[in-house]
N, C-alpha and C positions, 0 to 999 in steps of 0.2 A: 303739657297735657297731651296724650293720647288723639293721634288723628282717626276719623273713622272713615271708612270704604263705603259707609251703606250710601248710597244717592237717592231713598227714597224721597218725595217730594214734602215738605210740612202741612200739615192740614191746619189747618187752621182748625180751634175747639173755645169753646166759652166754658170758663173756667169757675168751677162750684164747690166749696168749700164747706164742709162739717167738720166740726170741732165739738167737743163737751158743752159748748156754750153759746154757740151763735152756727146758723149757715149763711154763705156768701153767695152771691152771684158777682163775680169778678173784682170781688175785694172790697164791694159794698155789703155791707150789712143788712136781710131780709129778715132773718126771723132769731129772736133770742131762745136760747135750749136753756133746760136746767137737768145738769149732770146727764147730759145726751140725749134727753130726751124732750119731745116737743108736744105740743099739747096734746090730752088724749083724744078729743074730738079731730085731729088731724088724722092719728093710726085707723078709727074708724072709717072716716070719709075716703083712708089710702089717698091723700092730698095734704097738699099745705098750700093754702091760697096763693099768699102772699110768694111761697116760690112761684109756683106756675106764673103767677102774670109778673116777676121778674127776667125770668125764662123768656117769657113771650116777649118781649119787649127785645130783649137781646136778637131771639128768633127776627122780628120783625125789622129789626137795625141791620140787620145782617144779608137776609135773605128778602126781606119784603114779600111779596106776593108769587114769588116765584117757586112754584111747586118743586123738589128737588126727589127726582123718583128714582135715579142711578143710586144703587146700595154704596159705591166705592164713594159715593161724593153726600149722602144722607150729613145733614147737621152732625156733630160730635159735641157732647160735652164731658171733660174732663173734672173726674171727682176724688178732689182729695180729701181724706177722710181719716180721722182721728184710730190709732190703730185699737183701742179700746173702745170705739162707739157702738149702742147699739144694733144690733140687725134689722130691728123695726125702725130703726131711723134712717138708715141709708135706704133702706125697702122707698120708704112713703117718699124720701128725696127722691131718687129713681123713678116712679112712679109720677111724680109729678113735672121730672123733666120730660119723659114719654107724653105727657100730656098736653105741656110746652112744645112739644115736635123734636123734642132731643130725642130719637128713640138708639141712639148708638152711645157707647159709653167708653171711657176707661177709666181707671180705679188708679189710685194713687195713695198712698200710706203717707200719714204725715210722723215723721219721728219725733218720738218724745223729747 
């Protein structure tokens, strides 16, 4: 394998999955999709319950009560996401990890 130069430091990220059929918070199972999409009363509210207080839990394992107000060090969570999913459903993911206190992201393509 290829060695790399960068020595940037790892961050640590809680790891959230969407797929055509289910979302994860760290390879558990929250909420079931059908064909990408999650219930509609979720797209209105711009939430999905059951993510946020999966999210929070993770938040609160993690960080506990400690305010974390440096941008370089804010919570991260990692989202890999089906490369056909749709845009209102990563949207209201998103939206509810911000909600959870994830307001920093990266995106991740799952290959077919």
């Amino acid at each position: 394998l290829p060695e790399s130069s960068a020595r940037a430091p790892f961050k640590a990220a809680v790891g959230l999955t969407i797929t055509n059929s289910v979302i994860e918070v760290e390879e558990a199972t929250v909420v079931a999709l059908t064909n990408g999409k999650a219930d509609p009363a979720h797209y209105e509210a711009i939430r999905i319950p059951e993510l946020v207080e999966a999210l929070k839990k993770e938040y609160e394992e993690r960080y506990g009560e400690q305010a974390i107000v440096r941008v370089e060090e804010d919570p991260i969570v990692v989202v890999q996401c089906d490369r056909e999913l749709d845009y209102k459903t990563l949207f209201v993911g998103l939206k509810s990890a911000a909600e959870a206190g994830f307001f920093r992201y990266r995106l991740a393509i799952l290959k077919a």
